[in-house]
C-alpha positions in Angstrom: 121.9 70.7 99.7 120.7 70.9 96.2 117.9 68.4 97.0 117.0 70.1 100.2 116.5 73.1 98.2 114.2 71.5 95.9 111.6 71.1 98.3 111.3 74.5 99.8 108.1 75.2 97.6 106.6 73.0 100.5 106.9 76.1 102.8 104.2 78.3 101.9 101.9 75.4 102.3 102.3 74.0 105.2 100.4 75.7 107.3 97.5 76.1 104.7 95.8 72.4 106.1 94.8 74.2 109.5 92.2 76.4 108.2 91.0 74.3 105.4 90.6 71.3 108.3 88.9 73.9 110.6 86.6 74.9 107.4 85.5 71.3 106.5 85.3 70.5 110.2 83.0 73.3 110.6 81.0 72.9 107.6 80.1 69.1 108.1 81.2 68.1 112.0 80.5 71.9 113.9 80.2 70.4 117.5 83.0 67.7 117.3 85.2 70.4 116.0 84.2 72.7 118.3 84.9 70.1 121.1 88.2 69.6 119.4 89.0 73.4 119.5 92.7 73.2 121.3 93.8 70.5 118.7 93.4 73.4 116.2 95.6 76.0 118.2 97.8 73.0 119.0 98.4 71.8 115.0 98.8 75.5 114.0 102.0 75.7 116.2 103.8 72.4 115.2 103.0 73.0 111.4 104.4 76.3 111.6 107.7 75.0 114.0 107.8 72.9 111.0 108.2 76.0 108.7 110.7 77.5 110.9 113.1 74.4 111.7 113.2 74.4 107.7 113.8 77.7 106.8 116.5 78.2 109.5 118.3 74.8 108.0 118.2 76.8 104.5 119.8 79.3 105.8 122.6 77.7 107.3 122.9 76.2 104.2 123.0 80.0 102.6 125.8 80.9 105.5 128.0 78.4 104.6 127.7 78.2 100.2 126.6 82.2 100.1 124.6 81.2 97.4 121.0 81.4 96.3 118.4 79.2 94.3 115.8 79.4 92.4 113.4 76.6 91.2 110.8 77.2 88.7 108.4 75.6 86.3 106.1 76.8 83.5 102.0 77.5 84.6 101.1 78.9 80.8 102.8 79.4 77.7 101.4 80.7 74.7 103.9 82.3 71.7 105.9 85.1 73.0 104.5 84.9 76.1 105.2 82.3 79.0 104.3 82.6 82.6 106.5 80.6 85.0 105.4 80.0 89.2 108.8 78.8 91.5 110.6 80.0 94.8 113.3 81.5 95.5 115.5 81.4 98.4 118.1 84.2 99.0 119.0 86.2 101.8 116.2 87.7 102.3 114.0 85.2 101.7 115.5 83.4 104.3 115.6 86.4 107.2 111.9 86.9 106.0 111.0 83.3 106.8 112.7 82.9 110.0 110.8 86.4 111.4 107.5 85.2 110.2 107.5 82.0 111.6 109.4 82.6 115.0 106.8 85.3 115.7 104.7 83.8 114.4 104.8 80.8 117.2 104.8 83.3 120.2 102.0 84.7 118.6 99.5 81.6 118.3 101.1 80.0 121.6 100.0 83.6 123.6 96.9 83.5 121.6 95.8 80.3 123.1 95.3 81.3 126.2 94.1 85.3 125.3 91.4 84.0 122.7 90.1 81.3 124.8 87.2 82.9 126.2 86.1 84.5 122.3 83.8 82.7 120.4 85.9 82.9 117.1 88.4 80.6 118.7 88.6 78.6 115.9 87.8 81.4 113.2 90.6 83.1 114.9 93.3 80.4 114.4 91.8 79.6 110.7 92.4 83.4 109.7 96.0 83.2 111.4 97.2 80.3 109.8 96.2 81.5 106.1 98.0 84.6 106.7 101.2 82.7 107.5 100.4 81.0 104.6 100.3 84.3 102.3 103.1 85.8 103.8 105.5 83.1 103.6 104.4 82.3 99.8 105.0 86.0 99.3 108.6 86.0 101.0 109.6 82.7 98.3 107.8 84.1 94.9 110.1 84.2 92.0 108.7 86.9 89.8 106.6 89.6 90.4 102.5 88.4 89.0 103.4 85.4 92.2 104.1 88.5 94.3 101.1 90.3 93.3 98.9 87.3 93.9 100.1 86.4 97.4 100.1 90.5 98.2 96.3 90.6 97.7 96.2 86.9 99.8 97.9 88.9 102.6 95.6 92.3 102.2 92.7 89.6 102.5 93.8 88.3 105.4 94.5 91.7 107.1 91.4 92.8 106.4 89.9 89.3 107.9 92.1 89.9 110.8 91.6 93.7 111.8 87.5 92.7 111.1 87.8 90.0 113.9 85.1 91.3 115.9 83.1 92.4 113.1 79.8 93.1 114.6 81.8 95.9 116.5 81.0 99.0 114.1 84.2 100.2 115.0 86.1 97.0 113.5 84.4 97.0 110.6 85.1 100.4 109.5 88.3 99.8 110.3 89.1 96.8 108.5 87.2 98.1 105.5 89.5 102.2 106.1 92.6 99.6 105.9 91.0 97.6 102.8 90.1 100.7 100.5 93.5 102.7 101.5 95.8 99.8 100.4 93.6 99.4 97.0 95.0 102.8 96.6 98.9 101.1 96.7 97.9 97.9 94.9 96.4 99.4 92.1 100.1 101.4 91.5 101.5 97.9 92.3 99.8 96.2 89.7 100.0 99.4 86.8 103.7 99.3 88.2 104.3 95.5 87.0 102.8 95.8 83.9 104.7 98.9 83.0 107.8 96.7 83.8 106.5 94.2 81.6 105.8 96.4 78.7 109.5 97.2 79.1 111.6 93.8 79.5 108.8 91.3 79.1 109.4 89.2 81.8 108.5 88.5 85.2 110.9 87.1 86.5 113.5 89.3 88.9 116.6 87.2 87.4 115.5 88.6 83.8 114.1 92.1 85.0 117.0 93.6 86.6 119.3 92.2 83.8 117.7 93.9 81.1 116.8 96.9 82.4 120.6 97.4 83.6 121.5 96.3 79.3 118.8 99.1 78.4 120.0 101.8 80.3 123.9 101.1 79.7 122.9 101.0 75.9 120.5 104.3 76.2 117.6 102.0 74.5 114.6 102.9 77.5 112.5 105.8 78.1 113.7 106.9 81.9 110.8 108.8 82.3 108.5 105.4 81.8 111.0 103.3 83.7 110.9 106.3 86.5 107.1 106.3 87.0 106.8 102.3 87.0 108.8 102.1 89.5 107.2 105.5 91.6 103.9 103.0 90.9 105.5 99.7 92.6 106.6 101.7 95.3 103.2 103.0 96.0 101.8 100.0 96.5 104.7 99.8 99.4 104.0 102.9 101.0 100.4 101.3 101.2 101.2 97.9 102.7 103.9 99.5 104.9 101.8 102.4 106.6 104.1 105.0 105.1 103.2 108.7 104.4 100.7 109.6 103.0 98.8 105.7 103.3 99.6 105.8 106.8 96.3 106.3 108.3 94.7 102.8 108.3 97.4 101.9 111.0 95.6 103.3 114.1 92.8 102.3 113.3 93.6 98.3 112.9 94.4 98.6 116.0 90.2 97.4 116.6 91.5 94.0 116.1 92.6 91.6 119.0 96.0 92.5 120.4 97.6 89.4 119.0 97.0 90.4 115.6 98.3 93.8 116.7 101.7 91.8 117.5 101.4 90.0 114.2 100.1 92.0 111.3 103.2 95.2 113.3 105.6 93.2 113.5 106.2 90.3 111.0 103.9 90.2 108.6 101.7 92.8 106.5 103.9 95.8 107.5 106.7 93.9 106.5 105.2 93.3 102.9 106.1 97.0 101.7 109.6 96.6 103.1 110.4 93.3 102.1 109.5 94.9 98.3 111.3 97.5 98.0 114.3 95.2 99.3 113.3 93.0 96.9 114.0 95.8 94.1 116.4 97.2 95.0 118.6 96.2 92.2 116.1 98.2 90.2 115.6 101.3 92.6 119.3 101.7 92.9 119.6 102.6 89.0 117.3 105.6 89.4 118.5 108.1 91.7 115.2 109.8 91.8 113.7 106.9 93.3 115.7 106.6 96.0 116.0 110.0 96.8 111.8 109.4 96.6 112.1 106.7 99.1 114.5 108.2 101.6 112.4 111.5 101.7 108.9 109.5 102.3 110.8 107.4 104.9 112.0 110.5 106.8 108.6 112.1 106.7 107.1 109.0 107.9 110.1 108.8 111.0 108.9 112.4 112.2 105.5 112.1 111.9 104.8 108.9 113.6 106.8 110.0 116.2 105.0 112.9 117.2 101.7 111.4 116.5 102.7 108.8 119.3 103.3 111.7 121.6 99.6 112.5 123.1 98.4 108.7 122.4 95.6 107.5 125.4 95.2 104.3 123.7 98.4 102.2 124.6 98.0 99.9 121.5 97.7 103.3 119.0 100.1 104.6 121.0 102.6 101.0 119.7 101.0 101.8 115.8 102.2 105.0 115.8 105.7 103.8 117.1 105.7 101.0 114.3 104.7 103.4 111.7 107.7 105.5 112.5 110.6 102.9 113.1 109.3 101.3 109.5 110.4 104.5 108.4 113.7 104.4 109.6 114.1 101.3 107.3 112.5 103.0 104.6 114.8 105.9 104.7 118.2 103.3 105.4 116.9 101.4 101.9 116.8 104.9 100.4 119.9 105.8 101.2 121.4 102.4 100.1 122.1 101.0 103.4 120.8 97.7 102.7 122.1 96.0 105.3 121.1 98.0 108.2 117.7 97.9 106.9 117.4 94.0 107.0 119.1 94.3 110.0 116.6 96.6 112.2 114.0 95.0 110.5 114.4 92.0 112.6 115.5 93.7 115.5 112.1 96.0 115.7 110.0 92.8 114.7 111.4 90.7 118.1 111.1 94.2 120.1 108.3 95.2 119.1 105.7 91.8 119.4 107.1 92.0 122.2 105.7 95.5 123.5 102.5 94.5 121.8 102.0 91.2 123.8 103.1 93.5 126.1 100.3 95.5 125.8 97.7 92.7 125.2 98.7 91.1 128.4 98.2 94.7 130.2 94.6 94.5 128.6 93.8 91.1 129.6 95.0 91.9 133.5 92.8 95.3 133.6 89.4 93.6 132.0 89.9 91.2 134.8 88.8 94.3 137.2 85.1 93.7 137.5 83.2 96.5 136.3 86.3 97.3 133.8 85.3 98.3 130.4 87.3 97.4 127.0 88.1 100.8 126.2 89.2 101.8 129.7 91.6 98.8 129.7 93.2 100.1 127.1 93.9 103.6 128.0 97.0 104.9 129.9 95.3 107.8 131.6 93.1 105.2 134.2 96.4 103.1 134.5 99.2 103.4 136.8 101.1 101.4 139.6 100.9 98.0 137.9 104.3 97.0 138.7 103.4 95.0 142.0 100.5 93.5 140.1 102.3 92.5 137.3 105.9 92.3 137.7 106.9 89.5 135.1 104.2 92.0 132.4 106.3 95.5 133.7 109.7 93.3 133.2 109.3 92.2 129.4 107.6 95.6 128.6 110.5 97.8 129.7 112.9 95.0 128.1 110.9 96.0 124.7 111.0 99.7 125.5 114.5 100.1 126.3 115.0 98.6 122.9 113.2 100.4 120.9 114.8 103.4 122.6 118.1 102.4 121.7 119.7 101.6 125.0 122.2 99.1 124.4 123.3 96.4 124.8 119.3 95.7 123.3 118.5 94.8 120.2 117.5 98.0 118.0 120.3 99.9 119.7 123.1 97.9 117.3 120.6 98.5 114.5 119.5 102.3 115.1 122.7 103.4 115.5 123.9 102.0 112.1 121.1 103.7 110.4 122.2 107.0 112.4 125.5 106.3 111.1 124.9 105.8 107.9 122.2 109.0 107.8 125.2 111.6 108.7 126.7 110.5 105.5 123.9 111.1 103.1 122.5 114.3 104.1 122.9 116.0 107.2 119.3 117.6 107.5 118.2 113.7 107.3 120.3 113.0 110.1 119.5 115.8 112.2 115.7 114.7 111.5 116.7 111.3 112.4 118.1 111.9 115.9 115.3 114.4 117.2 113.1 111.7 116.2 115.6 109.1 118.0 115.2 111.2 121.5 111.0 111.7 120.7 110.8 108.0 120.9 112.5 107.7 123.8 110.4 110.0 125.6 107.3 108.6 124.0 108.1 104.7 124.9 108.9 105.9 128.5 105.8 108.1 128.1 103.7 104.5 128.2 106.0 102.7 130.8 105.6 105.1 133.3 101.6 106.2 132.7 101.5 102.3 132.7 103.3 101.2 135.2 104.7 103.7 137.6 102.7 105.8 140.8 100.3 104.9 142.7 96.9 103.3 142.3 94.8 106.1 139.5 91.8 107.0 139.6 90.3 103.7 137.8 90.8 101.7 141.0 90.0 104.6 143.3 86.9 104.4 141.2 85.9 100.6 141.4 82.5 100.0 143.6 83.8 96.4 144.4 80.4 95.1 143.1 79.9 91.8 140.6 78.0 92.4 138.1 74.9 90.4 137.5 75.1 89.1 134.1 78.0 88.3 131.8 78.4 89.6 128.1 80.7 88.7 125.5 82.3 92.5 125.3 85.7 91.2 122.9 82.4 90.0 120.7 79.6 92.6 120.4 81.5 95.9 122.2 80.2 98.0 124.9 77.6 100.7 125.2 78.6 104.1 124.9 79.2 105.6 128.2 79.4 109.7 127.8 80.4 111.3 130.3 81.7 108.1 132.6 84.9 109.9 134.2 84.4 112.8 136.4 87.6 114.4 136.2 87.7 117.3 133.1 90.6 115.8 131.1 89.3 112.0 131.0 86.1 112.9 130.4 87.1 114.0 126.5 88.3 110.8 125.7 86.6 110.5 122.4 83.3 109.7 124.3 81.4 110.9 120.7 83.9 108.2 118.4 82.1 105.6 121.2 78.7 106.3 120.7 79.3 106.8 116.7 81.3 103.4 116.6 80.2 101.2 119.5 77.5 99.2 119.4 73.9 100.7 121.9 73.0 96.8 122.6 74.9 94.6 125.0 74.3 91.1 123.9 73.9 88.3 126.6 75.8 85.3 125.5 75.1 81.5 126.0 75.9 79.2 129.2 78.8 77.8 127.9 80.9 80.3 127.2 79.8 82.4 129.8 80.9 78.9 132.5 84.2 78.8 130.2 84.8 82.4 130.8 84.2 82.2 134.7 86.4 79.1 135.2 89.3 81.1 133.1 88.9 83.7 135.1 89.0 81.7 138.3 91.9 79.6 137.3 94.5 81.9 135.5 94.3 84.0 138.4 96.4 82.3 140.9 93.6 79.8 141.8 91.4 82.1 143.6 87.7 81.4 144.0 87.0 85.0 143.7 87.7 88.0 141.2 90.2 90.5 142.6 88.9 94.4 141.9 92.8 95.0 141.5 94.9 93.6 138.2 96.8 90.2 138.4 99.4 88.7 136.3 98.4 87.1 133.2 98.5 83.1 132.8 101.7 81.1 131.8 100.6 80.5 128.1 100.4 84.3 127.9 104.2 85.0 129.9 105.7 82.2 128.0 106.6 84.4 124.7 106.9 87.0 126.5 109.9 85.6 128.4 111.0 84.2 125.0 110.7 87.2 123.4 112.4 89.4 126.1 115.7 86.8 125.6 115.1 87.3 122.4 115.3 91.5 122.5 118.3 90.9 124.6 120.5 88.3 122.1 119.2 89.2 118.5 121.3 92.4 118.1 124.5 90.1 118.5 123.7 88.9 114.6 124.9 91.8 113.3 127.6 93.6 115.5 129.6 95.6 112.9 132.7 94.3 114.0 135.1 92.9 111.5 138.0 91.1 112.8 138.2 89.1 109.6 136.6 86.8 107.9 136.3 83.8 110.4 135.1 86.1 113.2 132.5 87.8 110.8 128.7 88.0 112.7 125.8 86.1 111.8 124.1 88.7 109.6 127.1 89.6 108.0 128.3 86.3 106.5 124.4 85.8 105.1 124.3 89.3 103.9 127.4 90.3 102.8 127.8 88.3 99.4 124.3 89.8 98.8 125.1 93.5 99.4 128.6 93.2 97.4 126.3 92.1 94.7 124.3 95.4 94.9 126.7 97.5 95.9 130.3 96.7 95.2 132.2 99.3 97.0 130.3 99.2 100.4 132.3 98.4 103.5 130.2 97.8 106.9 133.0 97.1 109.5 134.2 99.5 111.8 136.5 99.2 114.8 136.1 100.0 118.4 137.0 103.7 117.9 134.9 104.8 115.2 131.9 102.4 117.1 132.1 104.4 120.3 132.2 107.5 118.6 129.2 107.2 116.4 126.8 105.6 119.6 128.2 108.2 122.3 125.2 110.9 120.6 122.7 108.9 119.6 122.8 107.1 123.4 123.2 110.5 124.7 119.9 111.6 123.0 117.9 108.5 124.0 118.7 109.3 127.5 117.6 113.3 127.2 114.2 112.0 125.8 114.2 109.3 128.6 114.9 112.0 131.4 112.5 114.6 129.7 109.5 111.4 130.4 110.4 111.1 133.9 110.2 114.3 134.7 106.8 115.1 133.2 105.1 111.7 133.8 107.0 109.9 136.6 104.5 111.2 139.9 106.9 113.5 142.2 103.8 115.3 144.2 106.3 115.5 147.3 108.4 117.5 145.5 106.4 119.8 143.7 104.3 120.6 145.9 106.9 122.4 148.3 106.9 124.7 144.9 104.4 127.5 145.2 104.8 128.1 141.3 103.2 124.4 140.9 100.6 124.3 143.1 98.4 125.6 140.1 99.5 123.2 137.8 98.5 120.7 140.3 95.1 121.6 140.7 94.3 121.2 137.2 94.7 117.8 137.6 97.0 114.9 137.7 100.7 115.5 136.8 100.8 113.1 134.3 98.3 114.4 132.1 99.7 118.1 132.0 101.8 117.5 129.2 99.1 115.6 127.6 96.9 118.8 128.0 99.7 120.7 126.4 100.1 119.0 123.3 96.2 118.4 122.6 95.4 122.2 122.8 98.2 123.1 120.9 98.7 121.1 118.0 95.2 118.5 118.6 98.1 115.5 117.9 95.7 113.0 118.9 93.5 113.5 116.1 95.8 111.9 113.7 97.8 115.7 113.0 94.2 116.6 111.4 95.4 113.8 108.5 92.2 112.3 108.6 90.0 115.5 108.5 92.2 116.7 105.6 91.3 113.6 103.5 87.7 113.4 104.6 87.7 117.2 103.4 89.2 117.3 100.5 88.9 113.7 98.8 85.2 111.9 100.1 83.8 115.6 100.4 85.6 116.6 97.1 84.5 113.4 95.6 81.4 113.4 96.6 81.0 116.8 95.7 82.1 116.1 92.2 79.5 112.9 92.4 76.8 115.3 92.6 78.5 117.9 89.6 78.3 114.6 87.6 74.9 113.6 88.2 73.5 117.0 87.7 75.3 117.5 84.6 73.9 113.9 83.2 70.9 114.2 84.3 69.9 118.3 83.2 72.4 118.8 79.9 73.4 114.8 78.5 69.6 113.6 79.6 67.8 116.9 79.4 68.8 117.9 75.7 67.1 114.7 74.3 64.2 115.1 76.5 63.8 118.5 76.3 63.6 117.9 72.3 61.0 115.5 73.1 59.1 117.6 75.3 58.9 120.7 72.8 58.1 118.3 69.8 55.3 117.1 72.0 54.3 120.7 73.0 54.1 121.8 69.7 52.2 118.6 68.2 49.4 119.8 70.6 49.3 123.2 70.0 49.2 122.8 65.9 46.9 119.8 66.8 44.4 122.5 68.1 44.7 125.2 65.2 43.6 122.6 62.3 39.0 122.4 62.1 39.0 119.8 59.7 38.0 121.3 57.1 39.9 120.9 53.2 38.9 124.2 51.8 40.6 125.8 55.2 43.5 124.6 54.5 44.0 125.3 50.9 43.2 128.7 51.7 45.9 128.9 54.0 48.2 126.7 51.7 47.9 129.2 49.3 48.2 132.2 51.4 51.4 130.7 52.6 52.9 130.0 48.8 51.5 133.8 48.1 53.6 135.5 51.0 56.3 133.4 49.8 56.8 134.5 46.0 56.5 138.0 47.0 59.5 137.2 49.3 61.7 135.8 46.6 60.5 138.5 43.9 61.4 141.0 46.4 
């Protein structure tokens, strides 16, 4: 065991010789490579089924010893100061690991077959494959400067990632919002690590939370300083983590391709701010203010998500806003101490979660079949509707993924949900109450998008379809579509942020070579069921696409059996528990996270009870019941302003505008890049009139007044002893006087 463990530095880097190969390949052999470009998707999966065979072999190791290792060596030393690079494997290391690389797989696998037509194939697999490589070198780092450097590896690659398609305006801007708002946490990261190091000087976490617990037990630290370094390394979570107030880059990544959506929301860079503030806790748990801290942003962030998700159009935005609130719930279980319930819905909404979002993308990918279908109308709910018969094995995993996240059991965030609900009566009642509401909004919003998806009849967007090919093929997922104002007739879809289109999209359509544009027909052709022909109606999405899906829906289903809270003793402990639980006793001595059957039914008979209220209140405004209501004179109105399922819709966007990020946006654009700007221009005119303008202006008046006494002089000596002596005259007359 002790040699295995040895080698576990390897894991980081096994993935990192896909996009160096794919770089050097491109650089010196671009068409072989090109040729070659499956071999690259293919290499990417085994190397990273390498990563995940390991890391689930260390943790069995960890199940069975409930120990964990650390290996290190020195990089610099130099007096006092020494600077030490290693892994460490833990717990958490190893739950981090084994969610990073078994989504990871579905992700690239799915991506195969979605990415095949793009041409950033291969730039698309090189950017993936780094990231696993930051993330997983994050997840083993020893001390906190290794942290910091594989951090800024993963912002680079998110950035990379939500840019994909970066001649789309829209991309760019929002790779660059997500860039500039997490420099915002990482610069508290990094002033929060060296304010730690100025206090202990060390590094390393074995070191730092032993002598910070020796300072405060012996009253030799300044809490106040200890306070605000750790208010700064939890900043730089809030950041990675999409948590309020950083919360607003989250949409907007959505502009990258939906397999990135599954893998930045549900493994990877989300998971960064979690998996830090898991990895302090030993520190955070000392200062009560910083809990309290994160509990309160994590509840904020629970809420507000949730209603943001609540007037959504866009069906991926519509999953950000869903992720950004369940990532609060594990924010506010690690504030109120509830460690393992934390870990434990982490992985549950990770598996449930890239699975709505493959979801999603394989929604996308059936609806831009549709010829004459545009990228952004494939992506909004309001032209969807009756997919089921199209797409059965698409509607199947979807509602498998939303019945999780709504907390039906026996799925997998149910066991996990309810644990945090649990544990949230017994640290403050207002939290809990908070917590459920926002348990029974996201019911009604997941069944929101499975019924606007899924449900009814044909909408309006295939009543709409002329049934005519188009003449010429362009490479949309590259160089975006022209803005279309005005395209839908009826009132309420034609306000679908037709001005953010022609601000963001690009006004040129760009044809695209023979190649691709013969690659992209015979995709088309095949993956649809063999037929010669496009249909004009949606069609189920080819098996390298259903493949994770199907893995991921078993998945959703068996997960939550890891961490049951049953405790019959110790040989019938769960999966979870025996990994966890030597862990947790570490940080918290006195916790106890068994329960029977009693106390189990008790605490899941309201939180069930509200998921089903939120599910009922969906199907009731969304799920199409014309028949019925329109034997009711009092809705015949209603009905003619339009289709049922946008009524609520209507509601919510005149009365509290929701789906303009809850005015967050506008706030900061007001008050910081106006403010700033603002105090720019204060700046400049103060430079340039008082700092610049005193000197000049004394050189200006000297200048002046060289001139003028230039032109009283005549040249003449006897003039001016005359006046030299008039001057001398006046003056002893002065001083006499």
């Amino acid at each position: 065991m002790e040699h295995t463990y040895q080698y576990a530095w390897i894991i980081p880097f096994v993935p990192l010789p896909v996009p160096i190969a794919i770089g050097v390949g491109l650089l010196l052999v671009p068409t072989a490579t090109k040729n070659l470009r499956r071999m690259w998707a293919f290499s990417s999966v085994l190397l990273l089924s390498i990563v995940m065979i390991f890391s689930a072999d260390l943790s069995i190791q960890q199940i069975n010893s409930s120990s964990a290792y650390q290996y290190v060596w020195s990089w610099t030393i130099n007096k006092d100061f020494s600077l030490e690079f290693g892994n460490l494997i833990d717990p958490l290391t190893s739950i981090m690991s084994i969610l990073i690389t078994t989504v990871g797989i579905m992700v690239l696998i799915y991506s195969d077959n979605y990415m095949s037509h793009d041409q950033g194939y291969l730039r698309f697999f090189a950017y993936m494959s780094f990231s696993s490589t930051s993330m997983l070198g994050l997840v083993t780092s020893s001390n906190l400067i290794q942290i910091y450097i594989f951090w800024e590896l993963v912002g680079m690659c998110s950035y990379l990632l939500i840019g994909f398609w970066f001649t789309r305006p829209i991309a760019a801007n929002a790779c660059q919002k997500a860039f500039v708002t997490n420099r915002v946490g990482d610069f508290g990261l990094l002033l929060g690590i060296l304010g730690l190091y100025w206090i202990t000087g060390s590094f390393e976490f074995r070191d730092l939370f032993k002598i910070v617990n020796n300072l405060i037990d012996n009253n030799g630290l300044n809490s106040l300083f200890l306070t605000l370094c750790a208010v700064l390394l939890f900043l730089g979570a809030v950041a990675k983590s999409a948590q309020f107030p950083l919360h607003v880059w989250l949409p907007d990544a959505m502009e990258g391709p939906t397999p990135i959506s599954a893998l930045i929301h549900a493994a990877t860079m989300v998971a960064a701010g979690i998996f830090l503030v898991a990895r302090l806790f030993p520190l955070f748990t000392v200062l009560p203010y910083i809990m309290n801290l994160i509990s309160l942003i994590g509840i904020i962030t629970v809420l507000l998500g949730a209603t943001l998700a609540l007037a959504q159009r866009d069906i991926k935005r519509s999953l950000a806003y869903s992720t950004m609130s369940q990532l609060g719930y594990i924010m506010l279980a690690l504030g109120m101490g509830s460690y393992r319930a934390a870990l434990f819905h982490l992985i549950t909404h990770a598996y449930s979660k890239a699975l709505l979002f493959l979801g999603s993308g394989s929604i996308i990918h059936s609806m831009e079949s549709i010829v004459g279908y545009s990228p952004d109308q494939s992506q909004n709910m309001a032209l969807m509707g009756g997919l089921t018969k199209y797409v059965p094995i698409t509607k199947t995993a979807f509602l498998l993924g939303t019945l999780s996240l709504c907390g039906i059991p026996p799925l997998a965030c149910f066991w996990s949900k309810d644990e945090i609900l649990k544990d949230s009566w017994l640290y403050s009642p207002i939290f809990a109450i908070i917590a459920c509401f926002t348990a029974g909004l996201t019911a009604f919003y997941m069944f929101r998008i499975y019924l606007l998806t899924f449900e009814g009849h044909l909408n309006i967007s295939f009543q709409n379809f002329s049934g005519k090919k188009n003449s010429s093929s362009y490479s949309l997922s590259i160089w975006g579509k022209e803005g279309q104002k005005g395209i839908n007739k009826d009132p309420f879809l034609s306000t679908m942020n037709n001005n953010q289109l022609d601000i963001f999209f690009s006004k040129k359509r760009y044809p695209i070579d023979g190649n691709v544009k013969n690659r992209m027909q015979t995709l088309i052709t095949i993956t649809h069921f063999f037929n010669k022909e496009i249909s004009p109606y949606p069609q189920e999405s080819d098996n390298t696409m259903l493949l994770p899906l199907l893995v991921l829906s078993l998945v959703t289903l068996c997960v939550g059996s890891i961490g049951i809270p049953f405790d019959q003793g110790a040989n019938h402990l769960n999966i979870l528990s025996k990994l966890l639980t030597p862990y947790i006793n570490l940080l918290s001595p006195n916790s106890n996270n068994s329960v029977d059957w009693y106390e189990f039914l008790t605490n899941t008979t309201l939180s069930v009870s509200i998921a089903y209220v939120g599910i009922l209140f969906a199907f009731f405004l969304y799920k199409p019941v014309y028949s019925f209501l329109q034997n009711l004179d009092l809705m015949n109105s209603l009905i003619k302003m339009g289709p049922q399922r946008c009524l609520w819709d209507k509601i919510i966007n005149v009365t509290f505008n929701w789906s303009n990020c809850g005015y967050i946006d506008g706030f900061y654009a007001t008050t910081l890049s106006s403010g700033i700007r603002g105090l720019v221009g204060f700046i400049c005119f103060f430079d340039r009139c008082l700092i610049d303008g005193i000197p000049n202006g004394v050189g200006i008046t000297s200048l002046f007044l060289g001139e003028g006494i230039k032109n009283i002089g005549g040249g003449r000596i006897s003039s001016y002893l005359f006046l030299y002596s008039f001057y001398v005259l006046i003056f002893l007359l002065m001083y006499y006087n």
